[in-house]
N, C-alpha and C positions, 0 to 999 in steps of 0.2 A: 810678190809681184802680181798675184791674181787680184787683190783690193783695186792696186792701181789701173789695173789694164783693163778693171770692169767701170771704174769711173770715166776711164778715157774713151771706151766704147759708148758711155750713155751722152757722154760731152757730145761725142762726135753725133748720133742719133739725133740729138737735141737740136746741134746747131744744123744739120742736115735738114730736118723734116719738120722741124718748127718754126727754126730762124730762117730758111733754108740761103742757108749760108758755109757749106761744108769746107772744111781746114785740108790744106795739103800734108801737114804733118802728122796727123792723126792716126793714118793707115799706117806708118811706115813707124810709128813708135809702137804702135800696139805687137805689129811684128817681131822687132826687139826684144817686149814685155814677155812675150808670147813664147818666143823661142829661145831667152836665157830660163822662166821657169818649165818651159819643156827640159831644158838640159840638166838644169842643176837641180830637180828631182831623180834623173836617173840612178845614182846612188841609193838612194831613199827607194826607188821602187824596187833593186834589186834588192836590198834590205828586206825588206817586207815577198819577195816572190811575185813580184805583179808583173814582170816582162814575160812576153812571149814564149812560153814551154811549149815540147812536142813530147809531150808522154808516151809514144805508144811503144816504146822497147823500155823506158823506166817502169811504169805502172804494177809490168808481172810479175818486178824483180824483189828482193827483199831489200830492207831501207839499206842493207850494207852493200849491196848491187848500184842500189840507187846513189849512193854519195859517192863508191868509185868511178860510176859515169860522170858524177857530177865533178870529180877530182878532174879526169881526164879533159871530160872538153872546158874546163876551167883552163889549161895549160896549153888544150892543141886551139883553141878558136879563141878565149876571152883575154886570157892574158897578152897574145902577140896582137888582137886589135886593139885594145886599150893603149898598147907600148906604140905603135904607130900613128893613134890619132892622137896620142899625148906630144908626141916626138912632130910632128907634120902642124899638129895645133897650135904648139908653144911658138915654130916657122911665124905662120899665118899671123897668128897674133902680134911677135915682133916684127917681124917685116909691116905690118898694118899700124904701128905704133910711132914703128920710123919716120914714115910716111904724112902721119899725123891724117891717115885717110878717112875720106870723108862719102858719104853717099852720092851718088850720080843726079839724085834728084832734087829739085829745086829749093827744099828745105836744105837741105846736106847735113845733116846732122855728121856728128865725128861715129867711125865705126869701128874702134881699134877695142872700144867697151864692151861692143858684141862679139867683136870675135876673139878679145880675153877669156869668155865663155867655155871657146871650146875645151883648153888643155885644162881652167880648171875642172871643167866637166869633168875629164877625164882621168885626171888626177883621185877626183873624191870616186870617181867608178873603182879605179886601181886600188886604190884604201877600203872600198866594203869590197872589193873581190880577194883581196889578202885576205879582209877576216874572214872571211868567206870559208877560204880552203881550209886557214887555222880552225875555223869551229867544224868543219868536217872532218879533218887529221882527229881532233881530240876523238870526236864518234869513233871514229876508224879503232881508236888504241882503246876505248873508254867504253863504249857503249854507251856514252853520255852523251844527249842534244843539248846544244848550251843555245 
């Protein structure tokens, strides 16, 4: 999604301040572009550790301290937000689908594509936060990082 969203920003530049001739649908696909691979990275970023951490009660602990924190607010904060915006998202999506809804603005593009986004968003979070806990359970019995 980032190839396409950087050609449709140079389109849009181009016909802007060269031709200047700027497109009404431009802005509002890049949005789109923009905010499904905003979403559908977030599994990938938690994979890899790149979300927002607040270290400062983990840091002191040792790594077996460390993963029972990370057990815990996996089950008290991550898992019931995932189950809610998977559950409220899957809504949003059918209902937008039923509807066959379309944007307010004068291009309209259909918007049931984007807001399919969010449950599978949430879906593929819920899939790396299982393995998640799984490869911490093993540390917990194993002393193995997998």
């Amino acid at each position: 999604l980032v190839i396409p969203l950087t050609v449709l920003i140079c389109y849009e530049v181009f016909t802007r301040y060269v031709l200047g001739s700027p497109t009404i649908w431009t802005f509002e696909l890049s949005n789109f572009l923009f905010g499904g691979h905003f979403m559908l990275v977030a599994a990938y970023g938690l994979l890899h550790k790149s979300h927002v951490c607040i270290d400062l009660f983990v840091m002191r602990g040792s790594k077996r301290t460390q993963v029972i924190l990370d057990l815990i607010c996996y089950f008290a904060l991550f898992f019931p937000f995932i189950i809610v915006i998977l559950y409220h998202g899957f809504d949003f999506a059918k209902d937008s689908w039923a509807t066959w809804e379309t944007s307010w603005s004068a291009w309209a593009p259909p918007l049931y594509p984007a807001k399919t986004v969010i449950p599978v968003t949430a879906f593929l979070l819920l899939m790396q936060g299982i393995s998640a806990v799984i490869k911490k359970v093993i540390f917990l019995k194993t002393g193995e990082e997998l």
